[in-house]
Structure formats: structure tokens, C-alpha cells
C-alpha positions as CSV (number, residue, x, y, z in Angstrom):
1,X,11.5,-4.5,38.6
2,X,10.0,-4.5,35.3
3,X,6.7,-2.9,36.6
4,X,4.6,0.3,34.7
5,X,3.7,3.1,36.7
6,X,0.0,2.2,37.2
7,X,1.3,-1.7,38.3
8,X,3.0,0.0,41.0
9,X,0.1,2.5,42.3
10,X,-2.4,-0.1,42.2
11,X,-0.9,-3.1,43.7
12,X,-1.4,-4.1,47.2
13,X,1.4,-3.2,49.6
14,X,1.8,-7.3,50.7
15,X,2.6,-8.2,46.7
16,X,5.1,-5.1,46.4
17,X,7.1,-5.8,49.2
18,X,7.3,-9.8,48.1
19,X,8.4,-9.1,44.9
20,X,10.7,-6.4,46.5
21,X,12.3,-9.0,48.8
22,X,12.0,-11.6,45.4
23,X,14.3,-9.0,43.5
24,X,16.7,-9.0,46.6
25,X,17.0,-12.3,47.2
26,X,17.8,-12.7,42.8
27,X,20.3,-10.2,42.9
28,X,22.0,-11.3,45.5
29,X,21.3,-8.2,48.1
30,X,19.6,-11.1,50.6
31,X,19.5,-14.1,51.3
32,X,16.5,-16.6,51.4
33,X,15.4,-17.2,55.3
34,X,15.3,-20.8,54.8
35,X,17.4,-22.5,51.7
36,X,15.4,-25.1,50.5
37,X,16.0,-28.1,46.9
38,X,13.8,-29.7,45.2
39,X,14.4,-32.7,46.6
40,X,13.5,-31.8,50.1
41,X,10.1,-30.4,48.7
42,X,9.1,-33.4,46.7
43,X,9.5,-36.9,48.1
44,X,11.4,-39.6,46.2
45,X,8.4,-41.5,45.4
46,X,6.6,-38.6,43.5
């Protein structure tokens, strides 16, 4: 995941396991909860 030896040891638990489920959900391995596009975020007058 592109992270040193000391990024792993000292990051909090919560970040590793979202950028754990992040690297899933990129290679393909899972799939997001909830799909979501930008246009469903943003409204059409923004």
C-alpha cells in the first residue's frame, strides 16, 4: 500500500484499516457499501 515500515507501526488502527478497505475496494476485492456519482453529491445548481 505504498507505506514505510514506521507509517505502518505508528498509525492509528482506524486510518490502517480505512486505507485497507480503500485498497480493496481499488482493486476490485470489495465493493463500496453504498455507490454514489458526483452528481448525486453535488446539486445541479452548484
Amino acid at each position: 500500500m505504498g507505506m514505510t515500515p514506521d507509517d505502518f507501526w505508528f498509525c492509528p488502527l482506524g486510518l490502517f484499516l480505512d486505507l485497507w478497505e480503500c485498497h480493496k475496494q481499488y482493486t476490485g476485492v470489495a465493493k463500496p457499501k453504498v455507490e454514489l456519482f458526483i452528481d448525486e453529491v453535488l446539486t445541479s445548481g452548484v
